[in-house]
C-alpha positions as MATLAB code, in Angstrom:
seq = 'XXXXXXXXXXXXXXXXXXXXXXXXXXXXXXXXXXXXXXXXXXXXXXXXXXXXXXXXXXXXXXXXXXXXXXXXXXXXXXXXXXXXXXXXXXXXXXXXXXXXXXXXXXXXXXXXXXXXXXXXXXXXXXXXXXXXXXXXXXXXXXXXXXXXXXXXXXXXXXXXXXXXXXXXXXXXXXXXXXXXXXXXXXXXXXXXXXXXXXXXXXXXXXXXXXXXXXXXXXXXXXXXXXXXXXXXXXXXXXXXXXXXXXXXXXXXXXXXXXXXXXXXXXXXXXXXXXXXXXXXXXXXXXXXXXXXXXXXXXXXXXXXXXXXXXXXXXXXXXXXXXXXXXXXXXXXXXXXXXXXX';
ca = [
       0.000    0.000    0.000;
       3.003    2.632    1.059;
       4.788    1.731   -2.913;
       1.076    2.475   -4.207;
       1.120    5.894   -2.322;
       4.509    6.857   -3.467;
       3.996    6.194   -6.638;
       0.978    8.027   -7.211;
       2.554   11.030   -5.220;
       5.152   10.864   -7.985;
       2.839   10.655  -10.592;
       1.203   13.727   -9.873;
       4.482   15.302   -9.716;
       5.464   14.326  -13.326;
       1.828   15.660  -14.598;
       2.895   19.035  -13.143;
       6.453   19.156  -14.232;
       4.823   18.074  -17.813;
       2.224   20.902  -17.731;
       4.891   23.279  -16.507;
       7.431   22.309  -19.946;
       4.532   23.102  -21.630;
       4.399   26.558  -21.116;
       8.070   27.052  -21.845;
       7.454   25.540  -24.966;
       4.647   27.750  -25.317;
       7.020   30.788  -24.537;
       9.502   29.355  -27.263;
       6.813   29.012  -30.195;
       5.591   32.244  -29.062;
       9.282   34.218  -29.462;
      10.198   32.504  -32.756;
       6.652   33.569  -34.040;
       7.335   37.476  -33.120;
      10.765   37.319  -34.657;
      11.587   40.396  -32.152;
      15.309   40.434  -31.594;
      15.938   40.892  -27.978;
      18.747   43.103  -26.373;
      21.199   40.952  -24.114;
      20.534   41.220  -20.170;
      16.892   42.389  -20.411;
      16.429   41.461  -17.441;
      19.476   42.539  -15.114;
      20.892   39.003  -14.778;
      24.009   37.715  -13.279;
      25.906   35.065  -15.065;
      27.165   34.727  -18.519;
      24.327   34.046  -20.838;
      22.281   37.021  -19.870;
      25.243   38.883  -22.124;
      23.836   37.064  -25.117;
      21.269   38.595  -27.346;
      18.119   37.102  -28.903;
      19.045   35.444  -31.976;
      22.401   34.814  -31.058;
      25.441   36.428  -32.782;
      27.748   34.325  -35.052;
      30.799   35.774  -33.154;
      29.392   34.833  -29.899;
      32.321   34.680  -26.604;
      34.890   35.054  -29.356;
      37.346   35.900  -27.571;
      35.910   34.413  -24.852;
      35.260   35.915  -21.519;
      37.524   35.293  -18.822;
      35.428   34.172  -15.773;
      37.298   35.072  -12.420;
      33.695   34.634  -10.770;
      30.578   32.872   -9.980;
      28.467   35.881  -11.414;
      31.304   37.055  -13.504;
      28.491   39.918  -14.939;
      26.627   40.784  -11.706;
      30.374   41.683  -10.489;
      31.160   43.874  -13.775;
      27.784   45.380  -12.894;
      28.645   46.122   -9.350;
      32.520   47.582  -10.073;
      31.128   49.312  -13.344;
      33.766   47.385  -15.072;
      33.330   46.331  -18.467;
      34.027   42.178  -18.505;
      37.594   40.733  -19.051;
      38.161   38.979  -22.252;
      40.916   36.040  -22.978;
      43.713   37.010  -24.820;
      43.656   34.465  -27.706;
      43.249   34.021  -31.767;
      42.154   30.614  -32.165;
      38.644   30.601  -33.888;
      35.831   28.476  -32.460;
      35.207   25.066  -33.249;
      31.743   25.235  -32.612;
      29.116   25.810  -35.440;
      26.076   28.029  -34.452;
      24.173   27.391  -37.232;
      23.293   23.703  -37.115;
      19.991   21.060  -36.712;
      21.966   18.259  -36.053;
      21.971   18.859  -32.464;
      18.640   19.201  -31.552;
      18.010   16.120  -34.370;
      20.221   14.235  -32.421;
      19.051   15.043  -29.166;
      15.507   14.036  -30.541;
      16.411   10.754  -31.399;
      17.732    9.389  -28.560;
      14.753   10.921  -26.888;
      12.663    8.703  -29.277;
      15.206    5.518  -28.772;
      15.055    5.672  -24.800;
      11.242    6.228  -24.815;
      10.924    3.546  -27.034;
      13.280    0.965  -24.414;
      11.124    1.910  -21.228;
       7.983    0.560  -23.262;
       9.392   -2.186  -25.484;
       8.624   -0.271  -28.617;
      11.737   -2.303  -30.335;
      11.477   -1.184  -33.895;
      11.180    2.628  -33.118;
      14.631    2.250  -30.965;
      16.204   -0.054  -33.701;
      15.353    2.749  -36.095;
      16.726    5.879  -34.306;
      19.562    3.984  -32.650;
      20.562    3.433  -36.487;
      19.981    7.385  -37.875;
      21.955    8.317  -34.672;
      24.649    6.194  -35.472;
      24.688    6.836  -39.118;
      24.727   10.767  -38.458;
      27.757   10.655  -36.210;
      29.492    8.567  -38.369;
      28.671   10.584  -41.674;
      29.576   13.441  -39.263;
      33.123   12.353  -38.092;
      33.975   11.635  -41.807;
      33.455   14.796  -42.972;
      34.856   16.938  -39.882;
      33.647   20.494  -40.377;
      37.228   21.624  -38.019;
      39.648   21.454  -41.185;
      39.572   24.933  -41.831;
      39.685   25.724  -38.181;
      43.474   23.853  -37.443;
      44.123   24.981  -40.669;
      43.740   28.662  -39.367;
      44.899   28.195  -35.599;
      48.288   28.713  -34.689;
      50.667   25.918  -32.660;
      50.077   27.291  -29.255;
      45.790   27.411  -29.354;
      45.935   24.447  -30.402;
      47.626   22.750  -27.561;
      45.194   24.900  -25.436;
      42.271   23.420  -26.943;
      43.443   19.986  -26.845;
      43.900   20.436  -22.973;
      39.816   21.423  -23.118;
      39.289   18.274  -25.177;
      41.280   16.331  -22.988;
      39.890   17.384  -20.038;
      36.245   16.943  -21.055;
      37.004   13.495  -22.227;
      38.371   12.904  -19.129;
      34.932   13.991  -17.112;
      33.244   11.003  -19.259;
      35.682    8.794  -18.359;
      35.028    9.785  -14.820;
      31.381    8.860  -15.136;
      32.177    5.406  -16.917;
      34.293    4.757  -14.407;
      31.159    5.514  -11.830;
      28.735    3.108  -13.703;
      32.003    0.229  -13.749;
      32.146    1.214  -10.238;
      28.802    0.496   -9.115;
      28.403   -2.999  -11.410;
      31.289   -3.991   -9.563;
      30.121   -3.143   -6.015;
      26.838   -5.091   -7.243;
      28.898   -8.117   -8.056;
      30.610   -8.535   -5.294;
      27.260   -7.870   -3.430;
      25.709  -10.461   -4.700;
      28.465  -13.267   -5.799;
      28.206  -15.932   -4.709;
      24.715  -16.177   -5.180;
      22.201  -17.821   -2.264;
      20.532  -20.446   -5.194;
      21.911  -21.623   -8.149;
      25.419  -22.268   -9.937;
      28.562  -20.761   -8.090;
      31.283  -18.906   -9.950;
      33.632  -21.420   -9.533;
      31.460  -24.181  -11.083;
      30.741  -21.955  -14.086;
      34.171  -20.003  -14.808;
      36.809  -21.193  -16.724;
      40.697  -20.869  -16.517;
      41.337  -21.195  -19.926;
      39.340  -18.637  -21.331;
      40.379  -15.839  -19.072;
      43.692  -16.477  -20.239;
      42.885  -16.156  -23.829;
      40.791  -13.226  -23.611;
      43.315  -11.207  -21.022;
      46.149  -11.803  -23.919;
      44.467  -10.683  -26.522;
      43.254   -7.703  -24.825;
      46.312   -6.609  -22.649;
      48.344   -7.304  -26.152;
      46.545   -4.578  -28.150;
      47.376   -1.702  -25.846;
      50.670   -2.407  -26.396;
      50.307   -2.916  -30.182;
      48.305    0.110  -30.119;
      51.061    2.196  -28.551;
      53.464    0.824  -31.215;
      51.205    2.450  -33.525;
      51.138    5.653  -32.261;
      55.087    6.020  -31.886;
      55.360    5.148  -35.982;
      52.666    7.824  -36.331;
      55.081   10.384  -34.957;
      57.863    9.211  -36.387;
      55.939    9.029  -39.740;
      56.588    5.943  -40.618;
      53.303    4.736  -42.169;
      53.921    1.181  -42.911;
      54.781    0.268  -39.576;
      51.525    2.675  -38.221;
      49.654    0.535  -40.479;
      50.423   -2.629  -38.767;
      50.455   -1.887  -35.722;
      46.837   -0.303  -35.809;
      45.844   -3.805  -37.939;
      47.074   -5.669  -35.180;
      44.911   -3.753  -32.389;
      42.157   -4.231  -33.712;
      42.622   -8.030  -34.843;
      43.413   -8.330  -31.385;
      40.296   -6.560  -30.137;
      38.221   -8.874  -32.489;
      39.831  -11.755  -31.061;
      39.177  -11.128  -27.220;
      35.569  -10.684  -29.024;
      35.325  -14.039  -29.885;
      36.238  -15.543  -27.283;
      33.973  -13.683  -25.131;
      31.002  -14.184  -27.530;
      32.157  -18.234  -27.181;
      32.163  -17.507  -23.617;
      28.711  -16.332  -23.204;
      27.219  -18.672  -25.713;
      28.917  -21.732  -23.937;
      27.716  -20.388  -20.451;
      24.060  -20.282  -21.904;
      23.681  -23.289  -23.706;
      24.789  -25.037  -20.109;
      21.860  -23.144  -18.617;
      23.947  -21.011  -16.850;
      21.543  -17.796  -18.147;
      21.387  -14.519  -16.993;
      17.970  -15.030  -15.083;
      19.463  -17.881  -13.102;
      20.501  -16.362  -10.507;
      21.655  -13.018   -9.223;
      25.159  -14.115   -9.667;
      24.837  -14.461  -12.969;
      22.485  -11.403  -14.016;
      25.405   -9.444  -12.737;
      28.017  -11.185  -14.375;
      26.431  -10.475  -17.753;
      25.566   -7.055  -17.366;
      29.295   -5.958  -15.875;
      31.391   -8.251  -18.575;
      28.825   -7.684  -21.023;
      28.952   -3.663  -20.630;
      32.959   -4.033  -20.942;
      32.434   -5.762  -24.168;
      29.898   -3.375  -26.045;
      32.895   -0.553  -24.691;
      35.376   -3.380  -26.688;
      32.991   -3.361  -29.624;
      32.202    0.336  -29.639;
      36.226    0.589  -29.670;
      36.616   -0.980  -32.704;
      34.465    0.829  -34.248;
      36.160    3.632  -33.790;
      39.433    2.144  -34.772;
      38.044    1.483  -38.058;
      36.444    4.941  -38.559;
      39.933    6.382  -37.810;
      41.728    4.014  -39.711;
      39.410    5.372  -42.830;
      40.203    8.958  -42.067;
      43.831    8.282  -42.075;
      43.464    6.310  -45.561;
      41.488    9.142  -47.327;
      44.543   11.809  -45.730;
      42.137   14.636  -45.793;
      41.930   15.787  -42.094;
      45.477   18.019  -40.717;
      47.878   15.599  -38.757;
      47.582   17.929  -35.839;
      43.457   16.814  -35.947;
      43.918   13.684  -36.764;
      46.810   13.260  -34.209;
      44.346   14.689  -31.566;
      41.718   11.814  -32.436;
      44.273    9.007  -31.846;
      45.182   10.142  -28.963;
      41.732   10.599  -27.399;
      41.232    7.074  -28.983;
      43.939    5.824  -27.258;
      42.872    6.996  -23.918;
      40.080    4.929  -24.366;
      41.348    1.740  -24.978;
      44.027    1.847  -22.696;
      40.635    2.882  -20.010;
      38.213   -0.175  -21.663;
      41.575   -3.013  -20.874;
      42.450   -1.460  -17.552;
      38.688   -1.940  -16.439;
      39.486   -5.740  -18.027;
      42.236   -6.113  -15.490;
      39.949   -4.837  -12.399;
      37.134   -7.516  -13.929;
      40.091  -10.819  -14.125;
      41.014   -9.353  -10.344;
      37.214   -9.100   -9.078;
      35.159  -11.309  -11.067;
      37.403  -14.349  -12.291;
      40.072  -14.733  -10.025;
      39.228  -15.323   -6.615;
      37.008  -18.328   -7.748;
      39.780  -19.732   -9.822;
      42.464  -20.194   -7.796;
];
């Protein structure tokens, strides 16, 4: 009876949170039907975006403002200074006249709506556009011109702001890892059902740590011959990753199949539902890997992207996959080998 209360206290709350988007999206159909430009801080704000007219200028934070503050304006305001500006010449990266975004954002809207109720084929179909799009978009990089145009110095600069917000997602991956983890060991070994040790096998952690571990160092080979140039040896070195990475595929996928075929399934037992969904997660990051592997690899073939760009993918790349096998290690150290030996 308490769940039943809760959750119809909730669901009243989502009704009004519903009705209240509703009237911002009212408020937005309403603005882009008047077409009035509006000045910037109409309303005496305090942060940043209140300096930004309505439409937006092409030019907008360029340079960008230097933010010494929490309300960087409401501080101008208050000293009657005008506000500080970086002193830099790289251009932006950032397009301001694009519907990809919102496109994109709409999609995955669609796909995750479509997971919570089982709609499959909706979420098969946008999961595909969505991946198609940033595919179609990472061939044909719009930020040629851009490193063209920037000198040695912004660029480093702006790789540090790449690096660093790859860094934040890497921090949240290693969260969700975090927490499959602390629900393995939770529930392993589980109260009913198979145990680890009956169900694991020596063999094929072996295999699949080789292969893995082996293409980090194979991929570091490859990026030394990139900076030295040497394109042959970048070539098979990069070949060799990801032959690698397909490997430790395989003999997961023969894992998994072997595992369910003994009835070993992941609605077994709790052991076993969180063995899936932590080794399983590790090998869609694997397979997602690849895939970018091979995207890059096609980049470098077609040689039309600056080697300062393209140098800056494979190294973001390579933080990756060096991430996806150390999170292998943890999983041989937590999940496999404490029941093996």
């Amino acid at each position: 009876m308490d769940c039943l209360y809760f959750n119809f206290i909730s669901t009243i709350g989502a009704f009004l949170m519903g009705i209240g988007m509703l009237f911002f999206v009212w408020n937005i159909y309403k603005t882009y039907q008047s077409g009035k430009a509006v000045r910037a801080d109409c309303w005496d704000g305090r942060t940043l975006e209140w300096t930004v007219p309505s439409p937006p200028t092409k030019e907008l934070f360029d340079p960008p403002p230097v933010v010494p503050a929490i309300d960087p304006l409401w501080d101008s305001k208050i000293n009657k200074k005008p506000l500080s500006q970086a002193d830099q010449t790289r251009p932006s990266p950032v397009s301001t006249k694009t519907m990809i975004t919102p496109v994109l954002a709409g999609m995955l809207f669609i796909f995750s709506l479509s997971m919570i109720y089982h709609w499959f084929y909706p979420a098969i179909l946008t999961a595909a556009v969505t991946l198609a799009v940033i595919i179609i978009l990472s061939c044909k990089d719009k930020r040629k011109q851009v490193y063209q145009e920037m000198s040695g110095e912004d660029n480093k600069e702006l790789f540090q702001d790449k690096r660093i917000g790859f860094f934040l997602y890497l921090i949240i991956d290693i969260t969700m890892f975090a927490i499959l983890f602390a629900t393995y060991f939770i529930y392993t070994p589980g109260s009913i059902g198979p145990k680890p040790e009956e169900v694991f096998e020596t063999k094929t952690v072996i295999l699949s740590s080789v292969f893995l571990l082996s293409s980090s160092a194979t991929l570091h080979y490859s990026e030394v011959q990139y900076r030295k140039k040497q394109s042959g040896r970048f070539y098979i070195g990069w070949s060799l990753t990801a032959l690698l990475g397909l490997a430790f595929l395989r003999v997961e996928i023969d894992e998994f199949h072997k595992y369910w075929t003994e009835g070993y399934q992941i609605d077994t037992n709790v052991f076993l539902a969180s063995f899936y969904v932590l080794v399983g997660l590790h090998a869609a990051h694997v397979t997602f890997g690849l895939g970018w592997m091979m995207q890059l690899l096609t980049q470098w073939r077609q040689a039309k992207l600056p080697s300062r760009l393209y140098m800056e993918k494979q190294k973001i790349f390579g933080y990756y996959w060096h991430f996806v096998d150390s999170i292998w290690v943890f999983i041989v150290l937590i999940v496999y080998l404490p029941y093996l030996i």
